[in-house]
N, C-alpha and C positions, 0 to 999 in steps of 0.2 A: 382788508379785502382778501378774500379766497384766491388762492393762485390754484386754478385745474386749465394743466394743457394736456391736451392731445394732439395725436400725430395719426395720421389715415394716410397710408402708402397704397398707392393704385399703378397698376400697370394693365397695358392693351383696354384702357376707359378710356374712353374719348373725354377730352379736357375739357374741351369747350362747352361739350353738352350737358357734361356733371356740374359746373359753373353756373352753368346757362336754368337748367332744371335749380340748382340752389339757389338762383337770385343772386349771383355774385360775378362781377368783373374784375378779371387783374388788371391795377392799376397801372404797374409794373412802376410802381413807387417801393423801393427797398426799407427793409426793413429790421435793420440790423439791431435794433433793441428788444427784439423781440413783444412790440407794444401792442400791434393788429391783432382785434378781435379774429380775424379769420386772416390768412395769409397762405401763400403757394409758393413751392420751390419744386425745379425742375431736376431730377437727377440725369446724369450724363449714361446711365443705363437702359433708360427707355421709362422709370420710373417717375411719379412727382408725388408730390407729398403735401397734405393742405394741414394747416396748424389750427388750432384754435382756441384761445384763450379764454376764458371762461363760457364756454357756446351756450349759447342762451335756447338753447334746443334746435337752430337750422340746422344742423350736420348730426347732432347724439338721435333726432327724434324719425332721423331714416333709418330704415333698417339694413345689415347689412349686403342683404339681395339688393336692395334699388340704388344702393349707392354703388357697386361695384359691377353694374350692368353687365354683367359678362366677359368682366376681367377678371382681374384680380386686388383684393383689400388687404392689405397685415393692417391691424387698429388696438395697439393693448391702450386700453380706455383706463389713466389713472392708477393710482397703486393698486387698490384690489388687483386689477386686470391683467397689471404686467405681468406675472405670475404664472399668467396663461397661457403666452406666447414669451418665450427667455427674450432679451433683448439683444442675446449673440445671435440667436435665430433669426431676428427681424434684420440684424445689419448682415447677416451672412446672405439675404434672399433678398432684399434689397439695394444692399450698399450703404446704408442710412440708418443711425444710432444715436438719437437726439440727445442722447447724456455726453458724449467721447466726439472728438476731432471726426470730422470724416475723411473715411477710405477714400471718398469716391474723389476724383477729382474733375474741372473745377467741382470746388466747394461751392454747392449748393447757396444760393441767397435766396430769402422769403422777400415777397414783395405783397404788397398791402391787399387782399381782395375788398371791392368795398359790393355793397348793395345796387341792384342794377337800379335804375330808375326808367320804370315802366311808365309809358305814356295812359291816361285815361281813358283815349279814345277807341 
């Protein structure tokens, strides 16, 4: 099986509505093995962080304007990408270094997003 995570840092985006427009609710079922296709953690600096395990294209197939509505994104997308953005740079503007212990404290937990289930009618 292909292991590609990602990690999409947002600040001043309204959570619910990024959620809500991706068809995703926090369960707020943790998720400490790192197993959820899609997952959220909140940082204790105003930022949150959504993970995603091999995304089957609902988070990579936005583009980076309509995912970050007029906040702000850090997303080094995979090896290629890191490259692009250092990863001292992301945890120094964030707080948040998905390889190393985090700064921020509390430590950050991902909890499960799962798919919203839309009514028919």
């Amino acid at each position: 099986m292909d292991f590609d995570m990602s990690y999409y840092k947002f600040h001043g985006v309204d959570r619910a509505a990024l959620l809500d427009a991706l068809g995703l609710c926090d369960t707020g079922e943790p998720d400490p093995d790192d197993e959820a296709p899609y997952a959220i953690a909140d940082l204790p600096n105003g930022w949150f962080v959504i993970r995603t395990n091999n995304d089957s294209g609902l988070i990579s197939d936005y583009d980076r304007k309509t995912l970050c509505r007029e906040g702000r994104l850090v997303d080094p997308r995979g090896p290629g990408s890191m490259l692009d953005v250092p990863l001292e740079l992301v945890r120094a503007v964030t707080g948040f270094r998905h390889d190393r212990p985090q700064d921020v404290r509390p430590t950050p937990v991902f909890t499960w997003l799962a798919p919203i289930k839309r009514s028919l009618t």
